[in-house]
N, C-alpha and C positions, 0 to 999 in steps of 0.2 A: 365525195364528201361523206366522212364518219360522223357520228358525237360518238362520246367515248366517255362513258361513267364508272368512276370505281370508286368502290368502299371496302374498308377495312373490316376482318369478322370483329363479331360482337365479344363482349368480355368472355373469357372464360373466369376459375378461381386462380388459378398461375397467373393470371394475368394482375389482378390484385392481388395478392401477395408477392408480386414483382420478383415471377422465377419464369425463368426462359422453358419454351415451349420446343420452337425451330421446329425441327421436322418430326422429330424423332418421340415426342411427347404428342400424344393424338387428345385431349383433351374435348370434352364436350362444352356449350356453352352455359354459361350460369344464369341463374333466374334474371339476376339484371342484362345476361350479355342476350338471351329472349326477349325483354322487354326494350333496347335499343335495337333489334332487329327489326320488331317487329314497327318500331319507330319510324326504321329508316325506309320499311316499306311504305309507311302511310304518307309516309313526305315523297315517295317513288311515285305515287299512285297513281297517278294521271299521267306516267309516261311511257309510251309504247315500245319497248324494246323489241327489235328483230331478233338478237343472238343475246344469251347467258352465258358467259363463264366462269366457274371456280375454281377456285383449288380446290386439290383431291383432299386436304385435310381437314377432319371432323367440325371444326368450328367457322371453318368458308362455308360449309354444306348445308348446313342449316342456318348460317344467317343467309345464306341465298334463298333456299326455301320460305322463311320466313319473310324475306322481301319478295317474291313473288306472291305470297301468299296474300298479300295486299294490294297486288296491281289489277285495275279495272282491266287490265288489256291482253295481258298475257300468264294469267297462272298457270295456263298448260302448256307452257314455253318448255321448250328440251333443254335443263340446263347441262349444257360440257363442263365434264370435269377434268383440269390440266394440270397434272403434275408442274412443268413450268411455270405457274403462279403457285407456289407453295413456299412459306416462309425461308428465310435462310436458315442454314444448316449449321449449329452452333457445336457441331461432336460434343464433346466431353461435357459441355458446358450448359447441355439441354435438361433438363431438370434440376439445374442447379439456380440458385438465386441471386440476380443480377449481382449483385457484391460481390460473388465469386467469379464474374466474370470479368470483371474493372480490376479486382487484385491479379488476374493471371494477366490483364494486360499489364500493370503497373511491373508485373514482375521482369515479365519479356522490355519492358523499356519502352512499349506502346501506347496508345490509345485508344478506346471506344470510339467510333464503332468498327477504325480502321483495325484493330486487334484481327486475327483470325484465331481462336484454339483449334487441339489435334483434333482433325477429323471436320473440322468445318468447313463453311465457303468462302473464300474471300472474296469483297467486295468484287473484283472485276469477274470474277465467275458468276454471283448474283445479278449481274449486271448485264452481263454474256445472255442468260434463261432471259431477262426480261427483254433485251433487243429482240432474241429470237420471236420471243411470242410477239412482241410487238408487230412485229415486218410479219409474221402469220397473219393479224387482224386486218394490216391494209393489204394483203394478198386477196385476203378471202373476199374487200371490198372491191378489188378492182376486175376480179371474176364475177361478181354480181353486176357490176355495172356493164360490164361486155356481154354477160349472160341475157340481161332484160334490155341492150342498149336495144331502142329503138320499139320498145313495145310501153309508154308511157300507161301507168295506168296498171302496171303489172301487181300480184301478189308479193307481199315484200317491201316494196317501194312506196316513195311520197315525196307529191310536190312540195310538202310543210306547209301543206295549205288547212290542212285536216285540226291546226287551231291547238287546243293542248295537246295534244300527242306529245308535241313537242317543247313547250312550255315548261323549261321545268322552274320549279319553285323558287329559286333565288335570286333569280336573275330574270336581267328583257334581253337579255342576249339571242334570244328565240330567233329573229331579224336574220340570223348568221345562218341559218339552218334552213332557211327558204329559197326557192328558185331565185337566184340572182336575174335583173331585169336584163341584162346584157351580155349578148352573145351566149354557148349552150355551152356543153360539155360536162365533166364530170360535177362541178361546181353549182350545179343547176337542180341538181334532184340528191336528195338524201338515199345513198346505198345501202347504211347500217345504222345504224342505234344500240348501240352494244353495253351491255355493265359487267362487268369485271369485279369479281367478289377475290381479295387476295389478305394480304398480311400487312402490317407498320414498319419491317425493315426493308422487307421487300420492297416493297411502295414508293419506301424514301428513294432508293437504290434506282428505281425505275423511273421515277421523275426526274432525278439527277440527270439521266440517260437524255431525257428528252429537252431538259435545259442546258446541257454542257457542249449535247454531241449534236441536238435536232433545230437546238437555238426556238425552243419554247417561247412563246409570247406569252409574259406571266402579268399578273392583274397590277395595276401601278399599284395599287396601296398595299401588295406584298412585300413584307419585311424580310428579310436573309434568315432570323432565326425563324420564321416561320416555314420559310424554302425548306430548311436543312431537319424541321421538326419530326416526328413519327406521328402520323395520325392517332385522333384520339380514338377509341373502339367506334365502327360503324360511323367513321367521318366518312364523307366523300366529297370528292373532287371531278371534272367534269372538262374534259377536253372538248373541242371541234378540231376535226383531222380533216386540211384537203389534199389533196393528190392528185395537183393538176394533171390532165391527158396522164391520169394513170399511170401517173411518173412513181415509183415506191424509193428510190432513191433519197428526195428531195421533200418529203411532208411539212406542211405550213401547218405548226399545233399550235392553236390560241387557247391559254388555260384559263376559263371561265370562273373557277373557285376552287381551293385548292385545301382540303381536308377540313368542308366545313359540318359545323354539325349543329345548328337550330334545331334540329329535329330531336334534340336530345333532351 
C-alpha cells in the first residue's frame, strides 16, 4: 500500500501572461507562485512523507523546497529530481503564447491539446514518461515491502497508527491507509508516502493514464470537465495505491481529491 500526493509547481510570470513554458523555458517562480507554495506546504504540514520527487525544472524545484520547508516531519528529506516528471515538450511553441499555439493547431486541422507542434511530444509519448515513472514508484514500493517484510516496526514504515502522519487535511479517508483488521499482506502496513511535485499538462496526461488504462476509482461527485481540467498552480490531488501480493501489474488507485486547492 502507497499514498501517493501530487501537486502542480507554483506560478511562474509565463504562467500569467498565459505563454507556454514546456521544457525548454526554465523559468523561476514569482512572488505569488512563493506565496502558493509556500501555502501548499502549510496545508502539507502535518504529513509525513517517506520519498520526494520533482521535476528537474526550476519552478517543480523550489515549490518542492518550499513545501518541505513547512513540513513538521521531514525537511531534510532528500528530494529526487526526475527528468520523467518534467512538463510536456511544446518545441517550437515554448515561449510563445498560448494563441500561438491553438492557431498552429487550427492551421494543421487540429485540436488543443491533441495538437503536437515541430519538435514536441505528443500525447501518447507524455503519457509513455508517466506510465514509466509510475510502474518505477510501485517497484520501489514493492522492494520496500519485501526489504522490511517481516521486521514490523522498521525505519520507514507504519502501522497508520501514529495518527496524523497520515491524516491529511481534506479528507477522513485516513481509514484507507491503516492496518486492515483482516488477514496480512501488503495491504496491512503503509510502504510509502510519496509527493510528487510535476507540471498541469503533464498531470492531466498522467491521470488520464490511471483512469483509461488502470480503471482509477475517482470521487462520485467528480464532473468530466473537472477529470479532463489542468490543475490550478500548486493544486493537489491524492491517490491510495494497493498492490496486492505485490502484484505491479494490476494496482487498485482510489483518487481521494483531485486538483484541489483550499489552501489557496
Amino acid at each position: 500500500l502507497l499514498l501517493f500526493t501530487i501537486s502542480f509547481s507554483g506560478e511562474t510570470r509565463y504562467n500569467k501572461d498565459k505563454i507556454l513554458q514546456g521544457q525548454g523555458v526554465d523559468e523561476p517562480l514569482s512572488a505569488t507562485g512563493f506565496r502558493q507554495a509556500e501555502a501548499a506546504g502549510l496545508f502539507l504540514s502535518n504529513v509525513k512523507f517517506t520519498h520526494v520527487f520533482s521535476s528537474d525544472l526550476l519552478r517543480a524545484k523550489q515549490t518542492t523546497a518550499a513545501i518541505l520547508e513547512k513540513n513538521r516531519f521531514c525537511k531534510d528529506l532528500e528530494i529526487k529530481y526526475d527528468a520523467r516528471l518534467r512538463e510536456r515538450k511544446y518545441g517550437v511553441a515554448e515561449g510563445r503564447p498560448l494563441t500561438d499555439l491553438k492557431a498552429m493547431a487550427k492551421d494543421a486541422g487540429e485540436q488543443c491539446p491533441a495538437f503536437t507542434p515541430s519538435g514536441g511530444e505528443t500525447l501518447d509519448e507524455v503519457r509513455e514518461r508517466a506510465r514509466d515513472f509510475f510502474e518505477f514508484l510501485c517497484q520501489l514500493a514493492v522492494e520496500l515491502e519485501q526489504k522490511e517484510h517481516g521486521k514490523p516496526g522498521a525505519p520507514g514504515r507504519s502501522s497508520g497508527t501514529s495518527g496524523e502522519q497520515f491524516v491529511f487535511p481534506w479528507t477522513n479517508h485516513c481509514s484507507e491507509a491503516e492496518p486492515s483488521s483482516e488477514g496480512s499482506g501488503s495491504s496491512t502496513v503503509l510502504d510509502a508516502n510519496i509527493l510528487v511535485v510535476s507540471h498541469g499538462a503533464y498531470m492531466r496526461n498522467w491521470i488520464g493514464y490511471f483512469v483509461s488504462d488502470l480503471n482509477c476509482t475517482l470521487p462520485a461527485n467528480l464532473t468530466k470537465s473537472q477529470l479532463s481540467s489542468v490543475s490550478p498552480n500548486t493544486g493537489i490531488s491524492h491517490f491510495i495505491i494497493k498492490l496486492e501480493n505485490g502484484n505491479l501489474l494490476k494496482p487498485q488507485i482510489t483518487c481521494v481529491c483531485l486538483n484541489q486547492d483550499s489552501h489557496l
